[in-house]
N, C-alpha and C positions, 0 to 999 in steps of 0.2 A: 504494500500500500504506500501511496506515493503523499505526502502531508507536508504544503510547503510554508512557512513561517518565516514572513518578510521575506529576504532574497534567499533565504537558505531551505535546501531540500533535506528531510529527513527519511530515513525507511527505517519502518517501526514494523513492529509484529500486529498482528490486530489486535491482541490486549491492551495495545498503548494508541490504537489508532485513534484519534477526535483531542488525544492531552494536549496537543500543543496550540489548539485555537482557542483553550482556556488559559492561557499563560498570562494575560494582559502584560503588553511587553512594551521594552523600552528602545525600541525601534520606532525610528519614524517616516522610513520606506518600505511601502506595502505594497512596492512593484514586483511581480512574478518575473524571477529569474528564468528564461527559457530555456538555460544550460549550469542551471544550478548540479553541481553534483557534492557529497557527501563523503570522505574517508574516514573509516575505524582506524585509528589509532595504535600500534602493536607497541610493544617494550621491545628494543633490541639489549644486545650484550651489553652495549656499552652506554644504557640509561636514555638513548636518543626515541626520536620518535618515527616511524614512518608512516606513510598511510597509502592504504591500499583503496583503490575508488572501482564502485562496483557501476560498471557502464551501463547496465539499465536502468539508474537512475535519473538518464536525463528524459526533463519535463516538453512532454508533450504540447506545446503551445496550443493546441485544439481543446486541450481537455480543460475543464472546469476544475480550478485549483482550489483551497480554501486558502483564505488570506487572514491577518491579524491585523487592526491599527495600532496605534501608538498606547491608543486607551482600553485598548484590551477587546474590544468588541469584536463579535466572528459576520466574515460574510462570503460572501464568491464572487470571484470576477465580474460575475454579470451581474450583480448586488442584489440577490436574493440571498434570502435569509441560508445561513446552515443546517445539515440536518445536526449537532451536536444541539447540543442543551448548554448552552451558554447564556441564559435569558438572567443569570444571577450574576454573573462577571463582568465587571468593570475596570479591571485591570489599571493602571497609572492615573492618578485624576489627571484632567486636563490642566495644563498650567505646572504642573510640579515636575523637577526639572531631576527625579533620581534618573541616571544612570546619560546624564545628560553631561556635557564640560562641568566644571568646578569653577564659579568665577574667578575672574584676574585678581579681585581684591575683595578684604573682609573688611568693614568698617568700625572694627576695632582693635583697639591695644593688644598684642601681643603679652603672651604671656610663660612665663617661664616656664617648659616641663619637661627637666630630665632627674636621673640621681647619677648621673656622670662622677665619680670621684678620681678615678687615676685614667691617665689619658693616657691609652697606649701599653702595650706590653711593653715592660722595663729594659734597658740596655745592660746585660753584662761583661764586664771585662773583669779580665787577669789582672791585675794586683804585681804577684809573684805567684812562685808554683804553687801556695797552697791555702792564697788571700783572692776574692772575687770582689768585686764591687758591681751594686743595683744601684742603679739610676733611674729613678722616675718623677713624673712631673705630675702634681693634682689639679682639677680645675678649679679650688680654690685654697687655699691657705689651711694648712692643717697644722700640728704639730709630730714630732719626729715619729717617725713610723719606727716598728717593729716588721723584722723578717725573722721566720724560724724555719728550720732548715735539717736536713735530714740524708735519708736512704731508702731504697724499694725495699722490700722485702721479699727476696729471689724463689722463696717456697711457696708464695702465694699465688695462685692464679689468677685470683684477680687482683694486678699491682695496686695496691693501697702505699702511699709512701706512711715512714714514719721522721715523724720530727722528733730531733735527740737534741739540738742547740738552737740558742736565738741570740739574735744580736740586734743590742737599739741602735738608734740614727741618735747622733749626738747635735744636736738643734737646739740653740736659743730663741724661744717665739714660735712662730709661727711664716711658714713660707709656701711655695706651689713646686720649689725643687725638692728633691728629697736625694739622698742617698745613702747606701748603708754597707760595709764592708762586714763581710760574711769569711772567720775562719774556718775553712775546710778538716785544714788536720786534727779542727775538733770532735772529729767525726771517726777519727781511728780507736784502734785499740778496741774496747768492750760496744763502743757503739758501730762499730767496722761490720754492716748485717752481712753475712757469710764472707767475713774480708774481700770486699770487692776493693777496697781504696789498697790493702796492702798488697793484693796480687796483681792491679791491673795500675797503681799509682795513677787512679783516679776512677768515677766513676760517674753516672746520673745522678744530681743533687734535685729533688725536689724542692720546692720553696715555698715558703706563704705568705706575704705583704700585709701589715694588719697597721690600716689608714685609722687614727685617730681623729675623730672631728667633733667641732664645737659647734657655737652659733651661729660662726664665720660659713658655713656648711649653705644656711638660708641665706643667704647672699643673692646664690646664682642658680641655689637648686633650694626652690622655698618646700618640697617635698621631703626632702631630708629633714628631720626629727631635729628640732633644733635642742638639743641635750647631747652631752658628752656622748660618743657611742665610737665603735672601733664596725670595720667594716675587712674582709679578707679575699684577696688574690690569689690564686693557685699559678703556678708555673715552674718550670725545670731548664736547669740546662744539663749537658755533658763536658768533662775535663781529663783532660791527662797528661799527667807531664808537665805541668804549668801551661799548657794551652785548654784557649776552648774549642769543644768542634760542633760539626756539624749535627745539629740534634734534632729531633721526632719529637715536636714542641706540643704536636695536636695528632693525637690517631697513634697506630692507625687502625681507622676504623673500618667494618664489612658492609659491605650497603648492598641493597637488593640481589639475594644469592637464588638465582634458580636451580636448576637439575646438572647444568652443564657450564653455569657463569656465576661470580662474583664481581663487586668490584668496592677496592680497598683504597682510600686516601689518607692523607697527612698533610701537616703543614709542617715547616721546617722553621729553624732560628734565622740561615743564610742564606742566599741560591745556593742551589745544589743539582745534580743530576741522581736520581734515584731509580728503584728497582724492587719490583717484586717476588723476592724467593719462595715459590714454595716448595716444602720438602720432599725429596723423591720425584718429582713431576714437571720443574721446570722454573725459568724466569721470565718474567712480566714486564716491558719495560712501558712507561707512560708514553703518550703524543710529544710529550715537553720538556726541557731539559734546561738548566740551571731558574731555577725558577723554586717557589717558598711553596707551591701547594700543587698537589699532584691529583690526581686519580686515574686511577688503572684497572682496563678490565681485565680481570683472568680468565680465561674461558677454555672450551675444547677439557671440561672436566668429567668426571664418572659421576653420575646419578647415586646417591643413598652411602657416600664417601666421606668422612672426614678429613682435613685435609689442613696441614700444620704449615705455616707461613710468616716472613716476618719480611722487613723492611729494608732495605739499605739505602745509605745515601753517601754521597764525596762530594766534598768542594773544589778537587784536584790533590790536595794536599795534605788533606785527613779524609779516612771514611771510618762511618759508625753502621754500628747493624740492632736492631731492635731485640727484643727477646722474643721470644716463639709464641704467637698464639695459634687457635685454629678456628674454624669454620665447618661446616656442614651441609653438604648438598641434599634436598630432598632426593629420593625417587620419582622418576618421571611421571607425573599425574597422578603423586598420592592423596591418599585419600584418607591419613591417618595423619594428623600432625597436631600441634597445640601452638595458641601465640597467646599473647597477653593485650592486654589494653591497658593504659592508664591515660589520665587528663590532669592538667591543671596545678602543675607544679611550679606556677611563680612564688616570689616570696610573700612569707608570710610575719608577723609577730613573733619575736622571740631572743631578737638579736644574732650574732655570731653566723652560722651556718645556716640558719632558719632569713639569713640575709644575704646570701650568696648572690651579689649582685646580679638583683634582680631574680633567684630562683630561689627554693627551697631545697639546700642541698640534702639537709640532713633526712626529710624524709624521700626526696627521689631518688638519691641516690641506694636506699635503703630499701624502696620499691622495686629499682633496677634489680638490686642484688638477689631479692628474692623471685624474680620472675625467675634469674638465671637459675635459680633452686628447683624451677618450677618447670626444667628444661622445654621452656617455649623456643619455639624454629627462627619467631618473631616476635618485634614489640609496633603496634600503633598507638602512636603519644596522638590524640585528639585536641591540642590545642594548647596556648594561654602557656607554653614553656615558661616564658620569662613574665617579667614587670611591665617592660616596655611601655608603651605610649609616654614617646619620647619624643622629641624634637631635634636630636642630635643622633645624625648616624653612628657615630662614632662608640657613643652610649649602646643603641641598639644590636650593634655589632659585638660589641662587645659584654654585652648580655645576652644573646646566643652563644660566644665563644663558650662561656662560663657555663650556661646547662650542655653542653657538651664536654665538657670536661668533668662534669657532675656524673657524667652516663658513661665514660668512654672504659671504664673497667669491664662493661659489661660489651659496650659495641664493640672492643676488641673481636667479639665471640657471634656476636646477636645482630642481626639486623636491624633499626631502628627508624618505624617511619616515622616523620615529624610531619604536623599539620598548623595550619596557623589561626591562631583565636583572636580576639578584639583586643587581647594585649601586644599581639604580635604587629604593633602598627609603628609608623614614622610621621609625626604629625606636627604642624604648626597650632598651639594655643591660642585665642582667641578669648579675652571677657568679655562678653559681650552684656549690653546693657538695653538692649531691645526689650523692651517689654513685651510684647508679639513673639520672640523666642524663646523668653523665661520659661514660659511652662511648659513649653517640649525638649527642654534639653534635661538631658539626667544630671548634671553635677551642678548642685548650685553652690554660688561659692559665698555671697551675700545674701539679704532678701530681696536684691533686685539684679544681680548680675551673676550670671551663670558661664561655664566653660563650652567653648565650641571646638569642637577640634575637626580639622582639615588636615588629612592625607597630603603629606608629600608625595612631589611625583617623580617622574622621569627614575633616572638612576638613585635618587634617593628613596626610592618608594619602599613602603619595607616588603612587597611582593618578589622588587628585585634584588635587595637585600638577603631575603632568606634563599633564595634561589643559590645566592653566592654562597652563603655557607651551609649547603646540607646536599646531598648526592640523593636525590628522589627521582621516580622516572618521570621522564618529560616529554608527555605523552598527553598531555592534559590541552585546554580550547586556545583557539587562537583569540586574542582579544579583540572584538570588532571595533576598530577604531572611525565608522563609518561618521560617529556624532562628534568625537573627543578623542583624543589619546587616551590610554586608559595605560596601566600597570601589567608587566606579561602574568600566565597562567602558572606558565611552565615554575614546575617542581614544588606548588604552591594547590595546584589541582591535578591530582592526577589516579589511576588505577593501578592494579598489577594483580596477577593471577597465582597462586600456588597451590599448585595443589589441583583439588577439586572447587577450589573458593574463589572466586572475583573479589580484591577487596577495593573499595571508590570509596575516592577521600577527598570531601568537596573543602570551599572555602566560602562559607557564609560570612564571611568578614571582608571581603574585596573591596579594595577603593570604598573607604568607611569618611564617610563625613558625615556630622551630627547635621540634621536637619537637611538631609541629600533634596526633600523636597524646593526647598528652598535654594541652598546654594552649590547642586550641583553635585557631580561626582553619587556614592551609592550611601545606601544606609544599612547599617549593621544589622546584620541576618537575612538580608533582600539578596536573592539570587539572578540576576542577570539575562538575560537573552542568552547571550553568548555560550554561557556555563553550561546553562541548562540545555541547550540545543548537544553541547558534549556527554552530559549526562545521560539525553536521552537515548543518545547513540550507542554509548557505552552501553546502557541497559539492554539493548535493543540485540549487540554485539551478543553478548552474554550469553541472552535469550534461544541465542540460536547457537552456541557451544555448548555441543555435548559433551566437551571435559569440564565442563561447569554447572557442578551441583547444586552452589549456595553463593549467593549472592549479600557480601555485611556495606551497609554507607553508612560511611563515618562523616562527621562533621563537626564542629566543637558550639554552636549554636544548637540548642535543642528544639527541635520541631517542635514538639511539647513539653515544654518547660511545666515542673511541675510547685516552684517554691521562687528564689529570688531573679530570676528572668524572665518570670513573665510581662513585664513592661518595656522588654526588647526582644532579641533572638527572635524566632517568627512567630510572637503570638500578640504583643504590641497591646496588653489588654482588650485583644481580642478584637484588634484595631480600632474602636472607636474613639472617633475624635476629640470627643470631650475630655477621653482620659488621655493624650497625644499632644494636647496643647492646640486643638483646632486642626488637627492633620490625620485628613482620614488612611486608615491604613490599614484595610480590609484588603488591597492588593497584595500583603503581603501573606495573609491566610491563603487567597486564593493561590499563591506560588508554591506554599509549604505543599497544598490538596494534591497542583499536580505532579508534583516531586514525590508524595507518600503514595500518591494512587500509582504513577509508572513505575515507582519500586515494586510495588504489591504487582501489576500485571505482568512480573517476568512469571512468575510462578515460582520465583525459586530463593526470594526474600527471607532473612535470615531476622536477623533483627536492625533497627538502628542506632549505630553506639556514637553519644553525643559528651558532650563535657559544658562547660561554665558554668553550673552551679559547682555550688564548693562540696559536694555531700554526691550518697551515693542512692541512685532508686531505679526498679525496676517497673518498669507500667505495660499494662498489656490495653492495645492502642485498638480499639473498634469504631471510631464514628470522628466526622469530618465537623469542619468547623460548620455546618447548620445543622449538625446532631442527624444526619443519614449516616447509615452505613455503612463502613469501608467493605471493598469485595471480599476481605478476609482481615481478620484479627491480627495483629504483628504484635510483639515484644521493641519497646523499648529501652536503652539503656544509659542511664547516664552515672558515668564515670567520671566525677571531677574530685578526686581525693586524693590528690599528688603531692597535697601541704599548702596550696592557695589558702586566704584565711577565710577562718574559718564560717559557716554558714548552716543555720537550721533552718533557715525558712521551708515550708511546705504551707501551701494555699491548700484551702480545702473547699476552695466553691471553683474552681476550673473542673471545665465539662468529661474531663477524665480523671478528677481527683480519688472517685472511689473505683480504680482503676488501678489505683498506683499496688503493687504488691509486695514491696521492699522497700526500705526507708533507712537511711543510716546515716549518722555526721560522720563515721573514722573512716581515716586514712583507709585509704584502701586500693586495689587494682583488683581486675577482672581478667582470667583464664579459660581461655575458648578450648574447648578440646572436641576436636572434627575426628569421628567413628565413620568412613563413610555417611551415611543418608543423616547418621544421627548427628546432634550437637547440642551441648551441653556447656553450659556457664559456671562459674566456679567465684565468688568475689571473696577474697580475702583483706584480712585490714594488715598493718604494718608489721605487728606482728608474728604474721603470717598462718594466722587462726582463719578459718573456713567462718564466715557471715554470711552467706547467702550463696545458692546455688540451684539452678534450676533447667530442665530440659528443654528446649529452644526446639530443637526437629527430635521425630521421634527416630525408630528404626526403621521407617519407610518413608524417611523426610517430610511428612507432615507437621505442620505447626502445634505445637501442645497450648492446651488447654487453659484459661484462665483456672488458677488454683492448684497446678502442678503443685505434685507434690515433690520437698528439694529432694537432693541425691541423701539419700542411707546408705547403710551400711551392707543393706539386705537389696540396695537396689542403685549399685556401685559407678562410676564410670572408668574403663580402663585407662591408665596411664600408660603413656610411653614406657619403652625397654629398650632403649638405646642406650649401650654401653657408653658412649663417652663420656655423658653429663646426668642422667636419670638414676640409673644403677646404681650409682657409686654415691656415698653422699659428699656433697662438695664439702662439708667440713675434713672430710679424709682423706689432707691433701695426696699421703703417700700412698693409698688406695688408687686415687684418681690419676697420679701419674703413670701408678702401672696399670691402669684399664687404656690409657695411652697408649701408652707403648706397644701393646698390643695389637693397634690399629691398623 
């Protein structure tokens, strides 16, 4: 079936046929492409995209098309009504400018918002052979920092450094230079972890930076906590011999592993030329060569193989080589695997670690650890990694670096998708003092002048920002730039298969400006023309693989928000405009309907696993925002318990409140475990105690029942028995080297 939407053709299956003339879209040519055609998107080896176009696609100029306007309304060519049921759809009001340019200019004061404290990874140098000196510079005037300073520890699997010495910066006052000389050889003798400094006279110093700030802190960053508080840096270098060399500053880490490909990046301290070893099998070298960040596909591997790897690099003059980690291929089209999910680990309350610029170290990292317990194949982070909504790239960049450094003990080993939330953004501040904007903007900061924030663009955007720092496949929509320039898709929106599973990871957060109706650019949880025309296709794609059993969309915007989102994400109080601030915003329900309804008509919908609230709920989803029906019952999940702070809101007068079947504040992540047809959910809190767990598909891939009963003891689900991580328990380090070595 041929369903064209604006200039673009789509081919759908007939259970998705008529969704797209309910979109009300944000296009404003509604002229029939005569030679529109359509490409499914495939992952290659090496994370790119290509697309394959099916030539009976193109549009019959004789035939009767249906078409969309800008306002959402359905019609045909020759302007008779459609046969769909669109008599309720209103799609964009007229006048309101979402998904339209972003104006040239806001007519208010700008407004500070970052928590920027050290600008830049530090500079170190040799001293002499056994003195370093760190050099860094703060964005505003601190008092003498503290670095404390250590060694890996060579028995563990997953490198954790330990800190054994510190040394303060000797400062009078307060200043934005800092520096602090670090002795090395304090590091011998009993704190020497397996003598690496005495048999190799030198070795990887892990580091920690701990910025002390005052009042001087609200200067330039009025977000920072104006009371005494310390704030902490991680980073490493490598030494030998009184030089420095060349070091594996970041990674490396495993990104998207199929049956027969991986591919592994790092960043470096210098250029360098690098290469990937891995053991028994071969060398990998990257497209690039003297240069700080690499990634490389490994590929031409054995299906259902573990497979041990490490790093090298040379600046010509020194080369360093990493330590050993490994990796894991599925089997070709299994149908037995387990991943994990968590959401929502920016920081929170608590100081130290629970402030790891911009993230929650102490409990993500402690979530990571435990998934790796949980020997998942995979992790999807659904959103909201960091603090962000910043205004300074530099900031932002730099608080993604940091929740990767938070994860990377584990993405040595794991795959890691990342996804992006409504903190994931790059934005210019705004107070705005419009009375006409007060009451639809959420952050009020007086009783009369509240925060706007406007999406940076172009190369600032934080679209193309995270793109730069995370290896996802880029396979995801082209941005119609037919109104505006808009922010790329790529590695921000995207799919990937494993297995028997399609997993589709949207971004409800695209090009985010507050009051998009008004000035442009989109609004936080409105999905796009563009996106969705991707999504449909993917769906569509799916629909018609028969190595594709189950179908999970992720997204960190909850479709149905069941507690402190409902006054954004896609449910907007349900968009009436009294509660909006005069803005109606019923087009945004309508978008969520046909997005849950062309999930539901693959047949092969699993659940939807969402994040931004801070807590964790299960809801089992039957009826659309005018209380009809959905064609079938789905399982909702929302997973936002990665250490964000904290939240117990739950509403209990939303239309699927007595719906919700699971409810919980703790910490937590969620355990997908795929039996063939069946699936099965697992949520643990930080602890790593079992809090909820319930059947998703049965053993003949049917969707279970509202009131499932959870998993018992008497009514089990199998774990994995893969010796290299399952079998063995990772506390037993020397167990788990020889289940290795085995391999």
């Amino acid at each position: 079936m041929k369903i064209l939407r604006s200039t673009k053709l789509f081919l759908v299956p007939a259970a998705l046929a008529g969704l797209l003339v309910s979109c009300g879209g944000d296009d404003s040519d509604t002229t029939p492409n005569s030679n529109a055609t359509i490409g499914i998107g495939e992952v290659t080896t090496d994370g790119s995209s290509t697309s394959t176009t099916d030539t009976t696609t193109t549009t019959d100029t004789t035939t009767t098309t249906d078409t969309t306007t800008d306002s959402g309304s359905s019609s045909t060519t020759d302007g008779t009504s459609s046969t769909s049921d669109t008599s309720e759809l209103q799609g964009i009001p007229a006048g309101y400018r979402t998904g339209q340019a972003i104006l040239d200019s806001v007519p208010f004061d700008k407004y500070t918002k970052n928590t920027l404290i050290i600008k830049g990874e530090p500079t170190v140098t040799m001293v002499d052979d056994w003195t370093a000196q760190i050099d860094f510079e703060t964005a505003f005037e601190t008092p003498g920092a503290t670095v404390y300073y250590g060694l890996y520890e060579l028995d563990n699997i997953l490198p954790w450094p330990r800190y054994s010495r510190e040394a303060h910066e000797e400062l009078d006052g307060y200043s934005t230079k800092h520096s602090v000389q670090i002795r090395l050889n304090g590091l011998s003798g009993r704190r020497d972890i397996g003598g690496q400094l005495a048999e190799n006279n030198g070795a990887v110093i892990p580091y920690r930076v701990s910025v002390y700030m005052s009042e001087a802190a609200t200067v330039n960053s009025p977000l920072l906590p104006p009371v005494v508080d310390s704030r902490v840096f991680d980073w490493r270098f490598e030494f030998k011999d009184g030089r420095l060399l060349p070091t594996v500053t970041e990674g490396p880490i495993v990104d998207q592993i199929t049956a027969t490909s991986a591919i592994i990046s790092w960043d470096t301290n210098v250029p360098v030329d690098g290469k990937v070893i891995v053991k028994d099998w071969g060398e990998f070298l990257p497209p690039n060569s003297n240069s700080k960040h690499f990634q490389v596909t490994v590929n031409n591997l054995d299906p259902g193989k573990t497979y041990h790897y490490s790093v090298e690099v040379t600046d010509g003059a020194d080369t360093t080589t990493t330590r050993e980690y490994f990796f894991r291929t599925p089997e070709r089209n299994t149908k037995h695997f387990t991943f994990g999910v968590v959401g929502d680990s920016r920081e929170s309350e608590g100081g130290s670690e629970f402030l790891y610029n911009g993230v929650n170290a102490r409990v993500m990292s402690t979530l990571a650890t435990n998934l790796f317990s949980h020997d998942v194949d995979l992790i999807v982070h659904t959103g909201d990694l960091i603090n962000g909504y910043s205004d300074d790239t530099l900031d932002f960049r730099m608080q993604l670096e940091s929740f990767k450094d938070v994860v990377e003990n584990v993405t040595h080993y794991i795959p890691l998708y990342e996804m992006m939330g409504n903190h994931e953004v790059v934005m210019d501040a705004y107070l705005s003092d419009d009375i006409n904007d007060y009451a639809a903007l959420p952050y009020k900061m007086t009783r009369t002048s509240a925060l706007l924030y406007v999406t940076k663009q172009g190369n600032q955007s934080a679209e193309y920002l995270f793109g730069r720092e995370f290896v996802n496949p880029r396979n995801g929509p082209i941005p119609d730039e037919s109104l505006s320039p808009r922010p790329p898709y790529s590695e921000n929106v995207y799919y990937f298969d494993y297995g028997n599973v399609r997993f589709i990871c949207l971004n409800n957060n695209y090009w985010p400006v507050h009051l998009a109706e008004k000035y442009g650019g989109n609004l936080e949880g409105y999905m796009l023309d563009d996106q969705l025309e991707w999504l449909l296709n993917t769906l569509e794609d799916a629909t018609n693989n028969n190595n594709i059993d189950h179908i999970f969309l992720f997204a960190q915007e909850p479709l149905f928000p069941t507690g402190s989102q409902v006054g954004t994400g896609m449910w907007y109080y349900g968009g009436d405009a009294e509660a909006n601030g005069g803005y109606d915003r019923h087009y945004i329900l309508e978008r969520r309907d046909v997005i849950w309804n062309a999930f539901l008509a693959t047949g092969k919908a699993v659940s939807g696993q969402f994040g931004d609230e801070h807590n964790y709920s299960r809801t089992y989803i039957t009826k659309d925002r005018n209380g009809n029906d959905y064609a079938q019952p789905l399982w909702q999940i929302v997973g936002g318990g990665a250490g964000a702070p904290y939240s117990a809101d739950k509403v209990d007068t939303l239309p699927w409140a007595d719906q919700v079947e699971a409810f919980t504040t703790q910490l937590s992540y969620t355990v997908m475990r795929v039996d063939n047809k069946r699936i099965r959910a697992e949520t643990y809190n930080i602890d790593n105690l079992l809090i909820d767990s319930v059947e998703l598909k049965d053993e003949n891939g049917k969707i279970t029942p509202q009131n499932t009963p959870q998993i018992t003891p008497e009514n089990p689900m199998p774990r994995n028995a893969s010796p290299d991580r399952q079998s063995v328990s990772p506390y037993d380090i020397q167990a788990w080297r020889d289940s290795l070595a085995t391999q």
